[in-house]
C-alpha positions in Angstrom: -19.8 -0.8 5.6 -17.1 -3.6 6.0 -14.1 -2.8 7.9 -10.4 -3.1 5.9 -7.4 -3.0 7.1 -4.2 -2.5 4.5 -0.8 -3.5 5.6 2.4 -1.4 4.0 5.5 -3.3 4.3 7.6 -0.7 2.5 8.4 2.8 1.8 6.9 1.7 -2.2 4.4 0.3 -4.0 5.2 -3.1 -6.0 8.8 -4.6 -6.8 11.5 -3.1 -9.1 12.4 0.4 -9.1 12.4 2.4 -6.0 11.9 5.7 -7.6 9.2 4.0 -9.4 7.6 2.5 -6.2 8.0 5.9 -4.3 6.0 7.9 -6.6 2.9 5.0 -6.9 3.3 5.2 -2.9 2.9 9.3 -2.9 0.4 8.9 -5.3 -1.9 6.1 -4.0 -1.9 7.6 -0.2 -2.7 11.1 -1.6 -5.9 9.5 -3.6 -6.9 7.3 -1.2 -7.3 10.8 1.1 -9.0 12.0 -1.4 -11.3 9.1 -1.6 -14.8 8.3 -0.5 -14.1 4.9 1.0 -10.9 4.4 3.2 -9.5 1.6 5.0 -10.3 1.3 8.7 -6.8 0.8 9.7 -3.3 1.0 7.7 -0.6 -1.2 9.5 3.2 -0.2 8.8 5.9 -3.0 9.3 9.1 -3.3 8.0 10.7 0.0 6.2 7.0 1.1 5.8 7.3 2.5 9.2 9.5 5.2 7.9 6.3 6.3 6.1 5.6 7.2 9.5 8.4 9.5 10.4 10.0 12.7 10.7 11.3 13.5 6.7 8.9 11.6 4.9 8.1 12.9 1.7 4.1 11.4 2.3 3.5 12.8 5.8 1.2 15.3 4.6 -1.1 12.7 3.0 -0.6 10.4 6.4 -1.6 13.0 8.7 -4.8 13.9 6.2 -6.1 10.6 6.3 -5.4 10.3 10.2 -7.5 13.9 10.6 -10.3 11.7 8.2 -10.2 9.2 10.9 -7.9 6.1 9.3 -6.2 4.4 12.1 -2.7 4.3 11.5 -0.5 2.1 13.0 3.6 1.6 13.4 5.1 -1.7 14.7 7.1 -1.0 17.6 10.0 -3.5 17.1 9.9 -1.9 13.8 10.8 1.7 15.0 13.0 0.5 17.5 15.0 -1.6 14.5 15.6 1.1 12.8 16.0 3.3 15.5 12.6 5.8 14.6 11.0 5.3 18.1 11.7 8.8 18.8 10.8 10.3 15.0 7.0 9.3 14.5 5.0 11.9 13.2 1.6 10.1 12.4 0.1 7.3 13.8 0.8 5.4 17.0 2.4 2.6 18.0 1.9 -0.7 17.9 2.4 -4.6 18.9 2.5 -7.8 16.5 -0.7 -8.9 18.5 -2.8 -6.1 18.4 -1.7 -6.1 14.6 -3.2 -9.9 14.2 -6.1 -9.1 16.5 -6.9 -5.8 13.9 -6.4 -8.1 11.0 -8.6 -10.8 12.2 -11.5 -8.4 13.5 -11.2 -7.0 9.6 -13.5 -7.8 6.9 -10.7 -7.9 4.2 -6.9 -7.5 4.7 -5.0 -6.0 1.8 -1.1 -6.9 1.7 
């Protein structure tokens, strides 16, 4: 079984309309839970990191792939950017380093 690691840089999937990108996001993260085969590790930068958080309309399917034992993992200068620190609700916290070490000790990186 290889190890995979996918990285969500935003609070959508793909580039164009955010209502768009919001529902493929809902709808991806649900499946995947719902799938056999799931990712090691999910790694949140940027505005994904709100994913994360208090009010997110995917925390339900977060948390479920958590309990199923997916790693998931918030950069801290992330939260602290967008002052979150105190509103994550899955995962834990993270550095850039232990992000590039989780990366590098994967099999396949998805971005």
């Amino acid at each position: 079984m290889t190890h995979k690691v996918f990285l969500v840089q935003s609070e959508g999937l793909g580039r164009g309309d955010e209502k768009l990108g919001s529902m493929l996001m809902a709808s991806f993260l649900r499946l995947l839970g719902e799938s056999q085969d799931k990712p090691g590790s999910i790694i949140f930068w940027n505005a994904g990191v709100r994913l994360l958080c208090e009010g997110s309309q995917v925390l339900e399917h977060l948390k479920r792939l958590e309990e199923q034992g997916v790693e998931l993992l918030a950069c801290t200068t992330c939260l602290e950017y967008f002052d979150l620190t105190d509103k994550l609700a899955a995962g834990k916290t993270t550095t850039m380093m232990k992000s590039i070490q989780s990366m590098m000790e994967s099999d396949m990186v998805s971005l």
